[in-house]
Backbone as a chain_set.jsonl record, in Angstrom:
{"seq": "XXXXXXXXXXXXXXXXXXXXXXXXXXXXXXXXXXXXXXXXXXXXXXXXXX", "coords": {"N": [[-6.065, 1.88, -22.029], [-7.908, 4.873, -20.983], [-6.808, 8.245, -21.34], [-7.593, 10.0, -19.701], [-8.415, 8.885, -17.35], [-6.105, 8.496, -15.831], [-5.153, 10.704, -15.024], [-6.573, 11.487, -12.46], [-6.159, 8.963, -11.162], [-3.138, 9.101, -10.813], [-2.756, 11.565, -9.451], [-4.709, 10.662, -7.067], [-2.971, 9.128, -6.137], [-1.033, 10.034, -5.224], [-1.52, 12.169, -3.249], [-2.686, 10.575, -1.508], [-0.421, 8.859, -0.636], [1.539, 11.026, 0.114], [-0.631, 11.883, 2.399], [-0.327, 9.539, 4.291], [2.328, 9.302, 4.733], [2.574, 11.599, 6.419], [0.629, 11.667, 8.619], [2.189, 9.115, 9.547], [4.399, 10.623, 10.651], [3.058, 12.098, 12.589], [2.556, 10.589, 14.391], [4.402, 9.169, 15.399], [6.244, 7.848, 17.538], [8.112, 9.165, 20.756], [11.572, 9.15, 21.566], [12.378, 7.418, 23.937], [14.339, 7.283, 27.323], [16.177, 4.84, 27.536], [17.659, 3.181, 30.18], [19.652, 0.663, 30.203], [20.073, -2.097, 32.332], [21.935, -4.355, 33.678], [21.19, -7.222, 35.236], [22.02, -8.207, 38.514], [22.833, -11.874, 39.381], [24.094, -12.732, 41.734], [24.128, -15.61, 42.883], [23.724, -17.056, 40.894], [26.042, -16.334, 38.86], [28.451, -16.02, 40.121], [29.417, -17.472, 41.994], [29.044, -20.314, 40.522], [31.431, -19.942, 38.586], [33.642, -19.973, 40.296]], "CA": [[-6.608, 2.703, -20.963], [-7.807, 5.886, -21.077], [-5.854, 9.139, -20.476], [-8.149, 10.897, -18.755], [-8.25, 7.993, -16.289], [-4.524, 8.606, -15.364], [-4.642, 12.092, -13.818], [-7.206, 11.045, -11.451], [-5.709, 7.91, -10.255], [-2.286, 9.952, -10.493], [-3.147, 12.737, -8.067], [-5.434, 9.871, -5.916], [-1.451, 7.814, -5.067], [0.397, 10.843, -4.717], [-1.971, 12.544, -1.933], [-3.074, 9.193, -0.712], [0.948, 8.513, -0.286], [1.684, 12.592, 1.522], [-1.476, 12.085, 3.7], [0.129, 8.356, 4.552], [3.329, 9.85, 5.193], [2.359, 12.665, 6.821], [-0.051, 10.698, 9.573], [3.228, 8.14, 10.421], [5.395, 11.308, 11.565], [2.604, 12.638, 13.783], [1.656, 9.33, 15.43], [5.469, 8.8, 15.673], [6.244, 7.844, 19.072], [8.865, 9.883, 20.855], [12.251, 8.148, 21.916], [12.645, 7.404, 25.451], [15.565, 7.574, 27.576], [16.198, 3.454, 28.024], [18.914, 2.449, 31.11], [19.877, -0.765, 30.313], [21.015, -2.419, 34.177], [22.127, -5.806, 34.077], [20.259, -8.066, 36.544], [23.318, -9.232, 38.96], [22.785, -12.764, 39.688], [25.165, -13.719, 42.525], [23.815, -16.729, 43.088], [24.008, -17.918, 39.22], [27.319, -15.698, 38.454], [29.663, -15.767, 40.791], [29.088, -18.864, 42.333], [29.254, -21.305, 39.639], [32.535, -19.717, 37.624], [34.709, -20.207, 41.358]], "C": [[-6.701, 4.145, -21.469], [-7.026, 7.155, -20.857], [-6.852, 9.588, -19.684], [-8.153, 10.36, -17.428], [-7.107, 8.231, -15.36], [-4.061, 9.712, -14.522], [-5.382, 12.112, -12.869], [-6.322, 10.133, -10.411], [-4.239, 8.764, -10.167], [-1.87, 10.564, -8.976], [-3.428, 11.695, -6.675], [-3.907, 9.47, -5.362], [-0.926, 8.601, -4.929], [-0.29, 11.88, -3.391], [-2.21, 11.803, -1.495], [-1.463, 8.963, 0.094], [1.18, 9.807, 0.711], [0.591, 12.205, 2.557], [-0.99, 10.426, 4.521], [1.159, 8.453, 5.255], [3.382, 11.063, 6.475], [1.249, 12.164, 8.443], [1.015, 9.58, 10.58], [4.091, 9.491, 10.817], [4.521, 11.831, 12.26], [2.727, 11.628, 14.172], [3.066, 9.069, 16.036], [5.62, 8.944, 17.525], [7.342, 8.687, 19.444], [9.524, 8.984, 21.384], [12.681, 8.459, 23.435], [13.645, 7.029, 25.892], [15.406, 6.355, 27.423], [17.958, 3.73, 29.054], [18.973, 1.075, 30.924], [20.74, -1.308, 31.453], [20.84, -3.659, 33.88], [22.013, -6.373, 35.236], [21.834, -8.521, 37.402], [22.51, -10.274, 39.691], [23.761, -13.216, 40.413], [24.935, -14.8, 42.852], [24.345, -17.709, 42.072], [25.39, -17.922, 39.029], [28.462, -16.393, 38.555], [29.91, -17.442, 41.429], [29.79, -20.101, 41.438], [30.658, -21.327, 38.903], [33.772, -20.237, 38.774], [35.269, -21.696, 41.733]], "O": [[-5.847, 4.635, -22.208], [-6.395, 7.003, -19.811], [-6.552, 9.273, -18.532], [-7.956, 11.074, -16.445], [-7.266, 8.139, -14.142], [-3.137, 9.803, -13.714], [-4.953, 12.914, -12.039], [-5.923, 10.421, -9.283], [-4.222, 9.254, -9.038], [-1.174, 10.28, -8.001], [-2.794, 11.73, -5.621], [-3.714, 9.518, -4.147], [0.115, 8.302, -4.344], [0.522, 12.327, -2.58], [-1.969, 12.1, -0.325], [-1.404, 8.91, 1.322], [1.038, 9.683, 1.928], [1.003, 12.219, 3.717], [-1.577, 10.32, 5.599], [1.211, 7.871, 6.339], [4.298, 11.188, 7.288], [1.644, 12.804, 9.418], [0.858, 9.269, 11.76], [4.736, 9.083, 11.783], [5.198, 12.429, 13.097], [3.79, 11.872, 14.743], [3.04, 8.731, 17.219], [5.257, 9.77, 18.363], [7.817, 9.177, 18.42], [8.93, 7.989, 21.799], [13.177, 9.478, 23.916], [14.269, 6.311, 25.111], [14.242, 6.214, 27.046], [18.996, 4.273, 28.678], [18.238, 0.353, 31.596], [21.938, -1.039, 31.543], [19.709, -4.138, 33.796], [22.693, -6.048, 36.209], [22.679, -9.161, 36.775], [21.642, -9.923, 40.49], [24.435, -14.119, 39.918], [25.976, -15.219, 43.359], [25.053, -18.708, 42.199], [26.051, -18.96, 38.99], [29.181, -17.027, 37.783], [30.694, -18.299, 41.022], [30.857, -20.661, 41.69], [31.14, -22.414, 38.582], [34.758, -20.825, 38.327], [36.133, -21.83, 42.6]]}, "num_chains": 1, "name": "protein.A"}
């Protein structure tokens, strides 16, 4: 292979990779509060264990 070939393709994967990188932390979603509430099933629960 040529050299000259090499600083082309070079450059091309290492801004191809920053503008790759750089695109997934904008788009990044933001993290939302979550409440996790457990469903009470008295019917299922409580019921069945008595």
């Amino acid at each position: 292979m040529d050299y000259d070939l090499l600083i082309p393709l070079f450059w091309t994967i290492v801004i191809g990779s920053l503008s790759v990188l750089a695109v997934r932390r904008w788009t990044r979603k933001l993290p939302t509060k979550k409440l996790w509430i457990r469903s009470e099933d008295k019917d299922n629960n409580t019921e069945k264990k008595e």
